[in-house]
C-alpha positions in Angstrom: 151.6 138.6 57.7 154.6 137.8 59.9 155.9 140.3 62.5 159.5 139.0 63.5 163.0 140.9 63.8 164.2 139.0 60.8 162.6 138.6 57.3 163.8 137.1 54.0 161.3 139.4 51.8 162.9 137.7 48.6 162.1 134.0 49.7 158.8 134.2 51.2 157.6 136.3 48.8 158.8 135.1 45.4 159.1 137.6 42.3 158.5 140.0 44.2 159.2 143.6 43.1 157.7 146.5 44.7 157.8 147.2 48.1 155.3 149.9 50.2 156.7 150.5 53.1 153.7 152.4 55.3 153.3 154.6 58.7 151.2 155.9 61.4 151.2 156.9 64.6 149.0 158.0 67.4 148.8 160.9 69.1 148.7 161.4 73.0 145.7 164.2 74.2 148.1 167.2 73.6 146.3 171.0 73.8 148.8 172.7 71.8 149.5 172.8 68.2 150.2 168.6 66.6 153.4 167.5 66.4 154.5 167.0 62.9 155.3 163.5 62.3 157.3 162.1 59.4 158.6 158.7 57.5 161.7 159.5 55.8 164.5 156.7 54.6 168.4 156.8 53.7 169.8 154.5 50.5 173.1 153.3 51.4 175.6 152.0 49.6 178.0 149.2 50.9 180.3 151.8 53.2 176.9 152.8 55.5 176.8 155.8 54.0 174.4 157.9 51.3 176.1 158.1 47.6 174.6 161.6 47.0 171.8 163.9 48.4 169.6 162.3 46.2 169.5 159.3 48.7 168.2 160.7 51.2 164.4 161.0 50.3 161.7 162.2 52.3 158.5 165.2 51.9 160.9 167.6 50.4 162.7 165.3 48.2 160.1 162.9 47.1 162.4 161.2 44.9 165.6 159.3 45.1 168.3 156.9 44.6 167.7 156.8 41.1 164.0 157.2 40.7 163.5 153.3 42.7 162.2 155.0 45.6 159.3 157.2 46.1 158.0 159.0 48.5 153.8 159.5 48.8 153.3 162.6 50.4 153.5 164.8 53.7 150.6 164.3 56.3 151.1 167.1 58.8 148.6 166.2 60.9 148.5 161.9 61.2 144.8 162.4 61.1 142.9 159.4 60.2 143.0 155.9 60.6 145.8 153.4 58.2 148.9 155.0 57.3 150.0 158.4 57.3 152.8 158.2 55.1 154.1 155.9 52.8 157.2 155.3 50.5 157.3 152.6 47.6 159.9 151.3 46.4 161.2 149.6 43.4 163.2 146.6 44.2 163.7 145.8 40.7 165.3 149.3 39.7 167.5 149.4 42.5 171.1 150.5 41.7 173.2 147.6 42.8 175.2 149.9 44.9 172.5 150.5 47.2 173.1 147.8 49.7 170.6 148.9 52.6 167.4 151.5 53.1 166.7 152.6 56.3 163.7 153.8 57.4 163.2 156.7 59.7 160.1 158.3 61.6 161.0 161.5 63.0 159.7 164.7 64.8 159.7 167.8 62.7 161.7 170.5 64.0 161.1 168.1 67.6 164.0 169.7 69.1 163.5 173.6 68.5 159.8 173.6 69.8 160.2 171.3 72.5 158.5 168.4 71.6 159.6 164.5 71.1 158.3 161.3 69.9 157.2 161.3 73.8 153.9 162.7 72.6 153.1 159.7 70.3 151.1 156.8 72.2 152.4 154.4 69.4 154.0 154.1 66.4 152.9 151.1 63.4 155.2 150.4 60.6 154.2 147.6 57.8 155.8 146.5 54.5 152.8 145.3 51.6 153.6 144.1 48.3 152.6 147.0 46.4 151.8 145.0 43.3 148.8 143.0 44.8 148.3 144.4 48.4 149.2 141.7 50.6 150.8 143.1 53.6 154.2 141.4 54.7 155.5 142.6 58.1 153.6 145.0 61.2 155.6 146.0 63.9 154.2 148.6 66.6 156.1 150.4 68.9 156.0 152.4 72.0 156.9 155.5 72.3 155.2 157.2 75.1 158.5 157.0 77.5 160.9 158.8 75.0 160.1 161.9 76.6 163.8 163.7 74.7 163.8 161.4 71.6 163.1 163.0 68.3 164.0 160.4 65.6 163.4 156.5 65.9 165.4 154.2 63.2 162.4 152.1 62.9 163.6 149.4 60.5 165.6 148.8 57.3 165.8 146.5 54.3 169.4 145.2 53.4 170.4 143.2 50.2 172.2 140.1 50.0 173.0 138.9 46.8 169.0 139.2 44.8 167.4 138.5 47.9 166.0 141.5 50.4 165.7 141.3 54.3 163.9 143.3 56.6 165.2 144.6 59.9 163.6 145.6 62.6 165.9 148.0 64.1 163.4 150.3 66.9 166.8 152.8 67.5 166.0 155.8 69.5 168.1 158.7 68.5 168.0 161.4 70.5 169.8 163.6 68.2 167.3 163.6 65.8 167.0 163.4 62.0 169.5 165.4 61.9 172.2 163.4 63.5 170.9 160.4 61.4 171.6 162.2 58.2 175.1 163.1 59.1 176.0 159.6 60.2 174.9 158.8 56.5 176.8 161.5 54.8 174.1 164.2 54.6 174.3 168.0 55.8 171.2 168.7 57.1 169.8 171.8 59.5 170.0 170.9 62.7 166.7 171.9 63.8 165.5 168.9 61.2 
């Protein structure tokens, strides 16, 4: 397991083919209702931005950029211990027009009911190798002090040629999911 800001996925990790990219988070105490948490990730093509709505996957839209990435499901609570969500993705099947996935964890509807990432003591993010388990890449984050910040663009994986890199990008956005979807070509509500 490595934790750095850059990784050559391809060449550490030869043949491989499927990626799961996994989250969780932790909750401050909070006596109200939880905050809905939730992994989301953009495909973009070479111009930065989404090719279609279908590149945009996350709870609602389990399914995208051509089938290659997969989204495992909506935990509305972040109860438990490991992940609390989780995308896989198909390197192999990966339109060749897809130059980059970003990955996204977000507060659901953060902005209309007042509430921000601020409430999350800490956010984990790590890549495995889906086809024999061996985990890759853990990165934690703080996010305790982002008291008005609903969406954090947490990390990203970018193509160069056959090979894939990891990014770790931590970029607050205070906007929200919303404003990330835009910026990659997607109308979105914008109480996302």
């Amino acid at each position: 397991m490595k934790q750095t800001t850059d990784l050559n996925l391809s060449r550490e990790n030869p043949g491989l083919k499927k990626l799961l990219i996994g989250a969780g988070w932790d909750f401050n105490p909070y006596d109200g209702d939880p905050l809905d948490v939730d992994l989301s990730c953009f495909a973009l093509g070479r111009d930065g931005k989404t090719r279609d709505d279908e590149d945009f996957i996350f709870y609602n839209q389990p399914a995208g950029a051509g089938l290659s990435i997969k989204h495992l499901g909506d935990n509305r609570t972040g109860a438990g211990t490991g992940d609390d969500e989780a995308i896989l993705i198909d390197l192999d099947s990966m339109s060749f027009d897809v130059w980059r996935v970003v990955f996204v964890v977000s507060a659901y509807q953060g902005n209309d009911r007042d509430r921000s990432l601020g409430d999350l003591r800490e956010v984990t993010l790590r890549i495995e190798n889906a086809d024999n388990g061996q985990e890759l890449f853990r990165m934690f984050f703080g996010v305790g002090d982002k008291k008005d910040i609903t969406a954090v663009r947490v990390a990203e994986i970018e193509r160069n040629g056959t090979e894939w890199t990891l990014k770790n990008l931590n970029e607050p956005v205070s906007g929200g999911l919303a404003q990330i979807a835009r910026e990659y070509g997607i109308l979105i509500s914008s109480t996302t």
